[in-house]
N, C-alpha and C positions, 0 to 999 in steps of 0.2 A: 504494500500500500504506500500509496506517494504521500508524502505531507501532506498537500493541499488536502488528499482526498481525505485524511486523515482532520484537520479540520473542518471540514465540510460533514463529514461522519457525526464529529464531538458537535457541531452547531445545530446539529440536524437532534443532536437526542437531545441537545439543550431546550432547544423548542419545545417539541414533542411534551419534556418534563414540566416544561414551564408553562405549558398550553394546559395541562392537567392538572397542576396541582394549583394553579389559575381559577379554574374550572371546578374542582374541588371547595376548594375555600368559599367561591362565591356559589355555588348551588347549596353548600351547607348556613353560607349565611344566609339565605332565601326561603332555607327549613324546605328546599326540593329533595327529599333523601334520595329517591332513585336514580335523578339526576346527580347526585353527590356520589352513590354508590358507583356508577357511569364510568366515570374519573377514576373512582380509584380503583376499578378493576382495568381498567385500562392502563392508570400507572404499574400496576402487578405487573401487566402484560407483560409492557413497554422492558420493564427489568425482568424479567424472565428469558424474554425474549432475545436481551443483552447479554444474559450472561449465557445462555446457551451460545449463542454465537461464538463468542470469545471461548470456550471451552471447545466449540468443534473445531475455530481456528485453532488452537492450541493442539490438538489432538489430530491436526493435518498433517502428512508431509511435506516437510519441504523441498525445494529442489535445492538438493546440493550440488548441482555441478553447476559451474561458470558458463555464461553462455558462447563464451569460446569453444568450450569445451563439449557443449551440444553440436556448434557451428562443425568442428571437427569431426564428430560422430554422424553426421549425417551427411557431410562431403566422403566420410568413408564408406558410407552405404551406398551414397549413390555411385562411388566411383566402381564398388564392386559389382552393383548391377547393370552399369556399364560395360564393363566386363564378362558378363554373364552373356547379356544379349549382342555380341561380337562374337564370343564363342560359339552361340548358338548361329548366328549369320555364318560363320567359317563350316558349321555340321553341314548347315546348308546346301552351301556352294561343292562340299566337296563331294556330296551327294547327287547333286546334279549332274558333276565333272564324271563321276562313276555311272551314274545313269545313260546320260550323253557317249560315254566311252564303250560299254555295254551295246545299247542302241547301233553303232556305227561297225563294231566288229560281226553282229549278230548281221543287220546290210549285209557285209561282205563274206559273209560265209554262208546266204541262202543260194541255194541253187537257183539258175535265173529260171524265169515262168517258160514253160514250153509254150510255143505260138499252135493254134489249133486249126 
């Protein structure tokens, strides 16, 4: 997570908190209990909801490799399958080269057609 977004994260649950317990305060001073109950099952939420996050992020892996070191790993894969499919183009050709060579000797050693 970048700063900023990290910021923006903390302003965002600042709100959220302040907008509830806002909300709270002024539907119980109103004597609205449902509406006050509202709020503060929403505040529950709001932190439940926080702290599960933070525990799954916690409980993630990380990447530990550098992204050189990914950049690396995938220029090695693809150079091998690079390699792969050149071998398989060379099976190819030299299959042809055999077919063709087959083809041309098999010509020269049929008997020619008798004329009727």
């Amino acid at each position: 997570m970048t700063r900023r977004s990290k910021i923006w994260a903390w302003a965002a649950v600042g709100v959220y908190t302040l907008i509830n317990v806002g909300g709270l305060a002024f539907a119980w001073a109103q004597d609205e209990e449902m509406h006050a109950m509202l709020h503060l099952f929403l505040l529950i939420l709001g932190v439940a909801g926080y702290v599960g996050w933070r525990l799954a992020r916690r409980g993630a892996p990380q990447n530990e490799l550098p992204q050189a070191q990914l950049a690396e790993q995938r220029l090695e894969y693809l150079q091998q399958s690079v390699d792969a499919v050149a071998l398989e183009v060379e099976r190819l050709g030299e299959k042809q080269r055999f077919s063709e060579k087959l083809q041309s000797e098999r010509a020269g050693t049929l008997p020619p057609k008798k004329d009727q």
